[in-house]
C-alpha positions as CSV (number, residue, x, y, z in Angstrom):
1,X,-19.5,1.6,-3.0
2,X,-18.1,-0.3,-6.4
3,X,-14.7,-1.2,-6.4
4,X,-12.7,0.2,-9.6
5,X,-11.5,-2.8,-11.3
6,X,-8.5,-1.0,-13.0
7,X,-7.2,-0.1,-9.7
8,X,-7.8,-3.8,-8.9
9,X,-6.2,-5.5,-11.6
10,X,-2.8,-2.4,-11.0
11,X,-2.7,-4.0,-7.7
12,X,-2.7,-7.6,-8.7
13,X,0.0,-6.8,-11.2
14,X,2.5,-5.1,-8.7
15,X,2.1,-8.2,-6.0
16,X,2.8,-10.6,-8.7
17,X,5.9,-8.5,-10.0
18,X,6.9,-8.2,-6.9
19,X,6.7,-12.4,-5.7
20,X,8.4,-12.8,-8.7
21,X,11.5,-10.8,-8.0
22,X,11.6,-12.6,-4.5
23,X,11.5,-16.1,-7.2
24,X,15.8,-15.9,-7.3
25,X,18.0,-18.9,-6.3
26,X,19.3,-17.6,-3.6
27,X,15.9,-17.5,-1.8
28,X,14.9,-20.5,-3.0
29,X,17.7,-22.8,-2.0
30,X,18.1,-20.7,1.6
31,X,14.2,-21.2,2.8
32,X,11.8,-23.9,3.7
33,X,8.8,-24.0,1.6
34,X,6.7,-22.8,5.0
35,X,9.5,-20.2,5.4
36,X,9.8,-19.1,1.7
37,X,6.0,-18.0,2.0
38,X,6.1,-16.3,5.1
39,X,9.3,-14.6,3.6
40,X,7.8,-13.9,0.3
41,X,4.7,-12.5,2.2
42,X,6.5,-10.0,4.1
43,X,8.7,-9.0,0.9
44,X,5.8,-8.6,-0.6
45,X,4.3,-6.0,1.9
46,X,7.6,-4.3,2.1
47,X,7.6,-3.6,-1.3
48,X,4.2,-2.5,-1.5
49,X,5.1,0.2,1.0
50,X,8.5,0.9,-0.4
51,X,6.8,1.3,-4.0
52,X,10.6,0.5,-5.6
53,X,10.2,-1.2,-9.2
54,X,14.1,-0.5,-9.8
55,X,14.3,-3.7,-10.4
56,X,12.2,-3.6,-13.2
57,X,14.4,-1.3,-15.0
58,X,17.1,-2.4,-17.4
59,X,20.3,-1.8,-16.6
60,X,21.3,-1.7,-19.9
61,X,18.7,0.2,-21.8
62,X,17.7,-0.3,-25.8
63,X,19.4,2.2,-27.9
64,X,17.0,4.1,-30.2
């Protein structure tokens, strides 16, 4: 069975949106690099689960 490649590369964009909402000071400064991946790992998963990309959003949207 072929894997679809555009499912693939949808995948691969969501887990690096999501490490790089995890990427804020405040986790940054508060883990140890060992601890930051196992953190970021299991945000990660969360995430992926949760499908939330509120984040993503801008709270203050473009006028037209």
């Amino acid at each position: 069975m072929k894997r679809d490649p555009m499912k693939d590369d949808g995948l691969a964009n969501l887990i690096s949106t999501y490490r790089k909402a995890f990427l804020v000071p405040e986790n940054l400064i508060h883990y140890s690099e060992q601890d930051f991946k196992n953190a970021q790992r299991r945000f990660v998963k969360y995430m992926l689960r949760k499908r939330d990309l509120s984040f993503a959003i801008p709270k203050h949207p473009v006028p037209q």
